[in-house]
C-alpha positions in Angstrom: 0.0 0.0 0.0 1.7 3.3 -0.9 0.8 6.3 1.9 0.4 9.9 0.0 1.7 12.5 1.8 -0.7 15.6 2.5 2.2 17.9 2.8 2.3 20.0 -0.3 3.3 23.5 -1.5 0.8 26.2 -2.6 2.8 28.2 -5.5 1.3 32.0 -5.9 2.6 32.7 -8.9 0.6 35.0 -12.2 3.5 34.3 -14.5 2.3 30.2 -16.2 6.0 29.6 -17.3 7.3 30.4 -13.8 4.5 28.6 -12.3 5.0 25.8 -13.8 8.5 25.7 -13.7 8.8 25.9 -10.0 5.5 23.0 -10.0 7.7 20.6 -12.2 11.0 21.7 -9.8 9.0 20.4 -6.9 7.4 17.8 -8.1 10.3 16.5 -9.7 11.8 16.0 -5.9 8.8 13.9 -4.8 6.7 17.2 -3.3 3.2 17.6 -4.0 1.8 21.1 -5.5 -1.0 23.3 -6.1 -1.0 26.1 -7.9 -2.9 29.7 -7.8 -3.0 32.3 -10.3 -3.2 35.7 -7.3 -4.1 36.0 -3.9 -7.5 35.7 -4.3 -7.5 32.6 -6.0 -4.9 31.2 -3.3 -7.3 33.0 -0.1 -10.0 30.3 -1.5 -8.2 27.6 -1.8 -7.0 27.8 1.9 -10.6 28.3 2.8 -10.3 24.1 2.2 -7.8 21.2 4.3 -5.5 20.2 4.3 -3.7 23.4 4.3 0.5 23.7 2.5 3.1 23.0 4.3 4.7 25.9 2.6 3.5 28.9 0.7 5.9 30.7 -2.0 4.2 33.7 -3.2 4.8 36.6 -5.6 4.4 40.0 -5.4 3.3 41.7 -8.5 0.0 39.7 -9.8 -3.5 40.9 -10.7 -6.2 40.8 -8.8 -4.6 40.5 -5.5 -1.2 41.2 -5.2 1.4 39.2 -2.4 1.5 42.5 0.0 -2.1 42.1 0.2 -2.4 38.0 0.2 0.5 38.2 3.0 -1.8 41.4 5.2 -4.7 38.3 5.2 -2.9 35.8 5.6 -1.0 37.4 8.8 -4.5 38.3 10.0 -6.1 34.8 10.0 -4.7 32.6 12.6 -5.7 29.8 10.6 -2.8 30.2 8.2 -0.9 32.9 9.4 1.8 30.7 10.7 2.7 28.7 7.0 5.7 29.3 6.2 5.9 32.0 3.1 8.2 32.7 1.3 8.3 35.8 -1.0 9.9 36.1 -4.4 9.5 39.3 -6.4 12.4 40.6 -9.2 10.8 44.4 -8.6 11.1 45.2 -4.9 14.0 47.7 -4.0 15.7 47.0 -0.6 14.3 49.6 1.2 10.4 48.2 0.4 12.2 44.8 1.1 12.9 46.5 4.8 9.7 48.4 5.2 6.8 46.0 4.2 8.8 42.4 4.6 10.3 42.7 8.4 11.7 39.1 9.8 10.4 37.2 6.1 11.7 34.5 3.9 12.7 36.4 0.5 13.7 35.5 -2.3 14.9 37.6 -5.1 13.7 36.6 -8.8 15.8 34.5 -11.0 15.4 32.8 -8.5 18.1 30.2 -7.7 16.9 27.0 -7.0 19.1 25.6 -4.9 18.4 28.8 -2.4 14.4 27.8 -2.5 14.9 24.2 -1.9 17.2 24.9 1.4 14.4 26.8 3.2 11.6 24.1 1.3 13.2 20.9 1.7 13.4 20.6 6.1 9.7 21.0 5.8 9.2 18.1 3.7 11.6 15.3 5.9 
């Protein structure tokens, strides 16, 4: 009998090639994904169980961008606590510093090795 985990990632991502990119990265190391297009999309998908074990979320998409996504998330102490992590190629540094305080981020390319340190301990 073969157990499925439930453990997955949730992958936040408005750009298809990047989003699946990153799905076929993970799933190619055995880790289950599922995939939103915005925030808004993602919000009702973690309305559902079982929730990701991690969240990696952009910034700039339509809709609802990651600020926003990461102000409800933070407020709902349902899934405030995944760990996110935040890739974006436009933040400057000092928007890094002012609206990211104490978060995962990672800047886009992204390099993959980088992601899959801060995935990979969730997934053992």
């Amino acid at each position: 009998m073969t157990v499925v985990s439930s453990k997955f990632v949730l992958i936040i991502e408005d750009n298809p090639s990047i989003n699946e990119a990153l799905a076929w990265i993970f799933e190619n190391e055995g880790i289950r994904v599922v995939k939103a297009n915005n925030g808004l999309e993602a919000l009702d998908l973690l309305q559902r169980d079982p929730l990701p074990t991690v969240i990696c979320l952009d910034i700039m998409m339509p809709l609802m961008d990651g600020q926003t996504f990461r102000h409800y998330q933070k407020s709902d102490p349902r899934i405030a606590k995944i760990p996110t992590i935040i890739m974006s190629a436009s933040l400057s540094k000092r928007e890094k510093l002012e609206n990211f305080k104490n978060e995962i981020f990672l800047t886009k390319p992204l390099n993959i090795e980088n992601l899959f340190a801060i995935v990979k301990p969730h997934f053992n």
